[in-house]
C-alpha positions as CSV (number, residue, x, y, z in Angstrom):
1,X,162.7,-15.5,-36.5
2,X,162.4,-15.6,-40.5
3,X,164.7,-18.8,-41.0
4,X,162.3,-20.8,-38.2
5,X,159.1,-19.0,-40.3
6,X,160.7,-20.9,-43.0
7,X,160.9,-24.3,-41.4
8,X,156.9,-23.8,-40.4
9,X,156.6,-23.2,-44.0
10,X,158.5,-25.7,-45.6
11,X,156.1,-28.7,-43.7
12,X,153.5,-27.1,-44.5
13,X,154.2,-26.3,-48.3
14,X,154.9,-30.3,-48.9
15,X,151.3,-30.9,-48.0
16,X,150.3,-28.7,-51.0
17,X,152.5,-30.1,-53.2
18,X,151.0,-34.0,-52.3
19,X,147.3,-32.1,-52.9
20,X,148.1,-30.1,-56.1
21,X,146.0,-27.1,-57.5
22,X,144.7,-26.8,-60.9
23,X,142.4,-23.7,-59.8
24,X,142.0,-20.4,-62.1
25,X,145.3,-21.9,-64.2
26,X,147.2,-22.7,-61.2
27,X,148.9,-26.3,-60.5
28,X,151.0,-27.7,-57.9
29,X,154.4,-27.9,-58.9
30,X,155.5,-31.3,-60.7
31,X,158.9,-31.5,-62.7
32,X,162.6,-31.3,-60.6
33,X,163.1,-28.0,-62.4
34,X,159.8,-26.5,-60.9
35,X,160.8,-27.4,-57.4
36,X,164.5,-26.4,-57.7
37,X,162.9,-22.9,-58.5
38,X,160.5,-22.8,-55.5
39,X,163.6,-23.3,-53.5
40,X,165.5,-20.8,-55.2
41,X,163.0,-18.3,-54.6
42,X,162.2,-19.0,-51.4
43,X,165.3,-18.5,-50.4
44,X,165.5,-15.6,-52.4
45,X,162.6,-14.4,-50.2
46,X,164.2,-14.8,-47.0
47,X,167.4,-13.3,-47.8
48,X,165.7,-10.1,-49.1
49,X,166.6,-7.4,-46.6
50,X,165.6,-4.5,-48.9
51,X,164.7,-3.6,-52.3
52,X,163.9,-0.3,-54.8
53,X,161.0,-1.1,-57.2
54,X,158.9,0.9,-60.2
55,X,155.5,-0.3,-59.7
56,X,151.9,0.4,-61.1
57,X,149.6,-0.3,-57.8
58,X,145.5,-0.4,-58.7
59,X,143.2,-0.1,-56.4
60,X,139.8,-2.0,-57.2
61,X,136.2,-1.0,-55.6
62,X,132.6,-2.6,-56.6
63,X,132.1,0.7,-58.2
64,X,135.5,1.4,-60.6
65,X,139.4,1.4,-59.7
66,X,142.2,4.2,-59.4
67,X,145.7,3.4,-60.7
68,X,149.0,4.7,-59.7
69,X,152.3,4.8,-61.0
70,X,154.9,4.5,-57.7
71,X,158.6,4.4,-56.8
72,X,158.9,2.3,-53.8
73,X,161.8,1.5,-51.4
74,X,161.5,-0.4,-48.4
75,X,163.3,-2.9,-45.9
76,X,162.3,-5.5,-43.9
77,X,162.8,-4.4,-41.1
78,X,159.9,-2.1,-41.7
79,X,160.8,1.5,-43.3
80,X,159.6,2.1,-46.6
81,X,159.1,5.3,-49.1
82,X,156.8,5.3,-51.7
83,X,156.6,8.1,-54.0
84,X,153.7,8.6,-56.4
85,X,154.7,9.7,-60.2
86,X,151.4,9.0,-62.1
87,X,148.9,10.0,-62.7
88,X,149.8,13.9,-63.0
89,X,147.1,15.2,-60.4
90,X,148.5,13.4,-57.3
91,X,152.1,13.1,-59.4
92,X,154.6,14.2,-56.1
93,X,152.6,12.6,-53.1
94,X,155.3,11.0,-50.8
95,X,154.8,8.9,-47.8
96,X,157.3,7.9,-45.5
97,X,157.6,5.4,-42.8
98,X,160.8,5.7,-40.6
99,X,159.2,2.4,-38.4
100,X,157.9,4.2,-35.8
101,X,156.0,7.2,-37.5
102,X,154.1,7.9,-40.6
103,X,154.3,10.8,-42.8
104,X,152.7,12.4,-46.5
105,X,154.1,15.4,-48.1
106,X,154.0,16.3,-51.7
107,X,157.7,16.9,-53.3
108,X,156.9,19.1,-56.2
109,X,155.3,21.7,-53.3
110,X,158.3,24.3,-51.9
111,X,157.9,24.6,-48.6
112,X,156.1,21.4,-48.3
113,X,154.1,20.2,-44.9
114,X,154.6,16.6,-43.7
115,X,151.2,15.3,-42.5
116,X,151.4,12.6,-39.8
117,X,149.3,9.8,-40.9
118,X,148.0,6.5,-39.3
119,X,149.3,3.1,-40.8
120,X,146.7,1.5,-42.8
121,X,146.3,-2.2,-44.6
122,X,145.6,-0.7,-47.9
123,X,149.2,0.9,-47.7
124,X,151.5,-1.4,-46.0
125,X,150.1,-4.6,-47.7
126,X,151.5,-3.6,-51.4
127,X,155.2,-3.8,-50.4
128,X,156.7,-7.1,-51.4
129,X,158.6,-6.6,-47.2
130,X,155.0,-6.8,-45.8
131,X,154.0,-10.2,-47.7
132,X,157.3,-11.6,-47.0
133,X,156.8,-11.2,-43.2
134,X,153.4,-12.5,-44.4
135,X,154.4,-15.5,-45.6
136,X,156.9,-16.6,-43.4
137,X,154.8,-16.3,-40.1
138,X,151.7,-17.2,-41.4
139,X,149.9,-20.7,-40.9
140,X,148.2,-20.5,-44.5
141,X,150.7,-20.3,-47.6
142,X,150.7,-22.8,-50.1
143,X,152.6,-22.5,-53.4
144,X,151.2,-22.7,-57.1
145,X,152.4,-22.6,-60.5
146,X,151.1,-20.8,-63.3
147,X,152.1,-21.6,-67.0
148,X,152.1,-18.2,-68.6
149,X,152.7,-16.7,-72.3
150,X,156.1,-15.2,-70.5
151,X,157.0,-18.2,-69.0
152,X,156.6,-20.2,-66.2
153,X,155.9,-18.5,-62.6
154,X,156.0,-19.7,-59.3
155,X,153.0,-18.2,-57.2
156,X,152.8,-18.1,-53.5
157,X,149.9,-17.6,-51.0
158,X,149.7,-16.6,-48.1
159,X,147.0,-15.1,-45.3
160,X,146.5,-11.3,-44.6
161,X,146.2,-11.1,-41.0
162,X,144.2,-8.9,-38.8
163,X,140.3,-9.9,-40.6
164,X,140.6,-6.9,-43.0
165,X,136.4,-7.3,-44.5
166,X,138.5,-6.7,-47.9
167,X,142.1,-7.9,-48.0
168,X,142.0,-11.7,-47.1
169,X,145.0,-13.4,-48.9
170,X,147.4,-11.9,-50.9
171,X,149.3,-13.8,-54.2
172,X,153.0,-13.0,-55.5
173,X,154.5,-14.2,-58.5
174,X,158.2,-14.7,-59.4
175,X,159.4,-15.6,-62.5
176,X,161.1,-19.3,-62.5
177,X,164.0,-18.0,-64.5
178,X,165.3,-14.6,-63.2
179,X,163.6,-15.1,-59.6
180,X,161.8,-11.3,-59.9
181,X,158.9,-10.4,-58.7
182,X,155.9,-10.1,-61.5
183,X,153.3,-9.3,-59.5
184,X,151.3,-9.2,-56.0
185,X,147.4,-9.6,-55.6
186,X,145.2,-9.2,-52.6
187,X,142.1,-10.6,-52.9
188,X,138.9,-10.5,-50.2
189,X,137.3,-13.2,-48.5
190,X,135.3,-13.6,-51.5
191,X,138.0,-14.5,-54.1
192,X,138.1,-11.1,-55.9
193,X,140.8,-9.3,-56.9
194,X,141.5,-5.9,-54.2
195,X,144.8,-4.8,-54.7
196,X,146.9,-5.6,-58.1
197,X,150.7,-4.3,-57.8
198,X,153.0,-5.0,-61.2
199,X,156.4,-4.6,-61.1
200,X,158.0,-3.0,-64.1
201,X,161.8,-2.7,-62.2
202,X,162.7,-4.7,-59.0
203,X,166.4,-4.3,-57.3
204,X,166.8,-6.9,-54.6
205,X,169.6,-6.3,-51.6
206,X,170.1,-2.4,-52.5
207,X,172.3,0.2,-50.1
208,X,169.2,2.4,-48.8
209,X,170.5,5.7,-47.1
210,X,168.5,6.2,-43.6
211,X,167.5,9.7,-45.2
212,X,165.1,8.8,-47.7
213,X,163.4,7.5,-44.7
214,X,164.3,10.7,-42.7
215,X,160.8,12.3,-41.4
């Protein structure tokens, strides 16, 4: 299903490329080298089957933002564990997805009580697994890149379904060279910036036991 997402994709990418985008800093890819990278990483991107990340997540509201430090594994087909570990006050929090339930429990409480929960966009759209699936089904992705003081970073777009009124289209960027993730944005309908997620530590591909997923 992903590899025939990726042929939709492809035809439709081209079409961005002809168009460019010089928009907020962003430009349609030009030189061999940039396109050889948006290749690479779009493979990349459809080969990922799991992955283990360190990850500072922000939440932004019209009246202020919260900010939390995270440990996250997930896989594509679904699961996923994220672990709070900053700031100190909800240091602990756990939530667990097994693909079929939800649950939170706090891991620093003995004798801790695992809440069911129901699924929410504000939680499953800051996994890198959820904009892949995303991206590859989705009938509005175009690709961008952004000369940065880093280097240079291939940026792709693509639709957040299901008419959230505050998480409309979501950004990731990958570094050209190593093909990591950087960072992943959700923006509303309006352009502004939702959900910010930076990645400080990304393993692609990694062995995760069924247990940390275990409700």
């Amino acid at each position: 299903m992903y590899k025939k997402g990726l042929a939709v994709c492809a035809l439709l990418l081209v079409l961005v490329f002809a168009a460019g985008c010089g928009e907020g800093g962003l430009r349609g890819p030009g030189s061999a080298e940039e396109l050889s990278a948006f290749e690479k990483i779009q493979r990349m991107l459809v080969e990922l089957h799991s992955y283990r990340a360190i990850a500072t997540v922000e939440y932004r509201a019209n009246k202020g933002s919260n900010t939390y430090e995270t440990v996250q594994h997930a896989r594509i087909t679904g699961e996923y564990r994220v672990e709070v570990t900053g700031p100190e006050h909800v240091a602990g929090s756990v939530t667990v997805n097994d693909g079929r339930n939800i649950v939170q429990f706090n891991a620093r409480v003995e004798g801790r009580i695992a809440v069911p929960v129901e699924e929410t966009p504000e939680r499953s759209e800051i996994f890198l697994t959820t904009f892949i699936r995303n991206y590859l089904q989705s009938n509005e992705v175009s690709v961008m890149v952004a000369d940065m003081d880093e280097g240079v970073r291939t940026v792709l777009e693509a639709a957040v379904p299901g008419n959230h009124p505050y998480l409309a289209t979501a950004r990731l960027w990958v570094d050209n060279q190593s093909l990591q993730p950087v960072k992943l944005i959700i923006f509303d309908p309006d352009g502004a910036e939702r959900i910010i997620i930076t990645y400080h530590a990304f393993e692609m591909n990694v062995v995760l036991d069924d247990a940390l997923f275990s409700l």
